[in-house]
N, C-alpha and C positions, 0 to 999 in steps of 0.2 A: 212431726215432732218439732217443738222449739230450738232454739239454739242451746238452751240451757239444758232440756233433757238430752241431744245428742253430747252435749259435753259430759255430763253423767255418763252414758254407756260405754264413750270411747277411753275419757281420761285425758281426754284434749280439750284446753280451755275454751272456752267460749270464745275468749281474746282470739285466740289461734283460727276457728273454727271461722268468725269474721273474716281475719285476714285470708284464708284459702279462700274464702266466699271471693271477696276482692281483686283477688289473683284471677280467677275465673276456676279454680279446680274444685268447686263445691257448689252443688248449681239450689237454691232455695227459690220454695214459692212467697208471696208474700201475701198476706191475710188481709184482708177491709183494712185493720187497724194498725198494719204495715209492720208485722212480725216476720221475722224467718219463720219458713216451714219446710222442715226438711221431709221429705220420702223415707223411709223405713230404710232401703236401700243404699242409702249414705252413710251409715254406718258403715259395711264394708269399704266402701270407698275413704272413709277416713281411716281405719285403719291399715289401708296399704300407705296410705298419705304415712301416716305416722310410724311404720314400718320402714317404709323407704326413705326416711329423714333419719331414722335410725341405723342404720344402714352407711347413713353419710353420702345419700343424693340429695341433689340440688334441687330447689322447686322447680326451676327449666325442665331437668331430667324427668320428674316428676310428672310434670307437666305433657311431657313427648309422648311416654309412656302410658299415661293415666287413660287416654279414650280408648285405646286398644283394654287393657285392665276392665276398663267401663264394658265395652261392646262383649266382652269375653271369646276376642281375639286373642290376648295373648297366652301363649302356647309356654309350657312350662320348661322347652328347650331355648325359646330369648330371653326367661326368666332367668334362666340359669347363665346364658351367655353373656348378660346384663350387667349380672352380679359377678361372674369371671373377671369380667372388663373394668370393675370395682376394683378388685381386689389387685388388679396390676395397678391402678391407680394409689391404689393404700399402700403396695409395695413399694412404689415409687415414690410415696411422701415418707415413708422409713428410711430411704435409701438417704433419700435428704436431709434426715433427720439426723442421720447416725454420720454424716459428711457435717455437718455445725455442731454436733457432738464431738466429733473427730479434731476438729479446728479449734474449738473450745478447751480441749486435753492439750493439744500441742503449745495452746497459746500461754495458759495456766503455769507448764513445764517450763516454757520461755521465759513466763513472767517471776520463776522463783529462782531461777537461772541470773536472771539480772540483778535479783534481789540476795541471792548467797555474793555474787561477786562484788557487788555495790555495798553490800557489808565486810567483807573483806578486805579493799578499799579503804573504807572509812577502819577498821581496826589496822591495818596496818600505819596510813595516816596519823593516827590518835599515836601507834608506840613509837613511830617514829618524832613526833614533835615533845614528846616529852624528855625534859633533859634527863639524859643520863649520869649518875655516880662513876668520876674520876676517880682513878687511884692518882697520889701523889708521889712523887718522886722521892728516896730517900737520901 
């Protein structure tokens, strides 16, 4: 199949479909007339591609994993321990998340902190410089 029919089946652009070509994770024959031509069986392989980007792996990752996927060596217990290993990672970018979140509240708090007293400052400054009404002596 073309580049443009496997982009039909999968829902991955053609642009995209290229680039994994490029990368090496998408292997095409090429025609006389020098078209991609994909195997029927690239379909599955594009969408673990587009599975595992969704997922939030890397094309390296992808990449590691993919000939095993290919060969139908990988066994649904490294799939799983894969995605485990993910998911400390996803833990780990929330952790960091919620730490510049944290830094961002504290900073906020600081910055209204200097902004009540910096106004309090300046009003007390203002009642202070304005003259005040003497009474006079009788």
């Amino acid at each position: 199949m073309k580049v443009s029919e496997l982009a039909q089946r999968t829902g991955i652009s053609a642009h995209r479909l290229r680039h994994y070509e490029e990368l090496g994770l998408l292997r095409a024959e090429r025609t006389g007339a020098g078209y991609r031509e994909f195997p029927d069986h690239v379909v599955r392989e594009v969408v673990f591609i587009a599975m595992s980007r969704d997922l939030g792996f890397s094309l390296k990752e992808i990449a590691e994993t993919l000939p095993r996927y290919r060969a139908g060596t990988l066994t649904f217990d490294q799939l799983i321990e894969i995605m485990r290993d993910r998911i400390g990672e996803v833990d780990a970018q929330i952790a960091q998340q919620r730490a510049v979140r944290k830094k961002l509240v504290d900073h906020i708090a600081w910055l209204e902190k200097r902004k009540r007293a910096s106004g309090q400052r300046e009003r007390s400054q203002k009642t202070s410089s304005w003259p005040t009404a003497r009474k006079s002596k009788p």
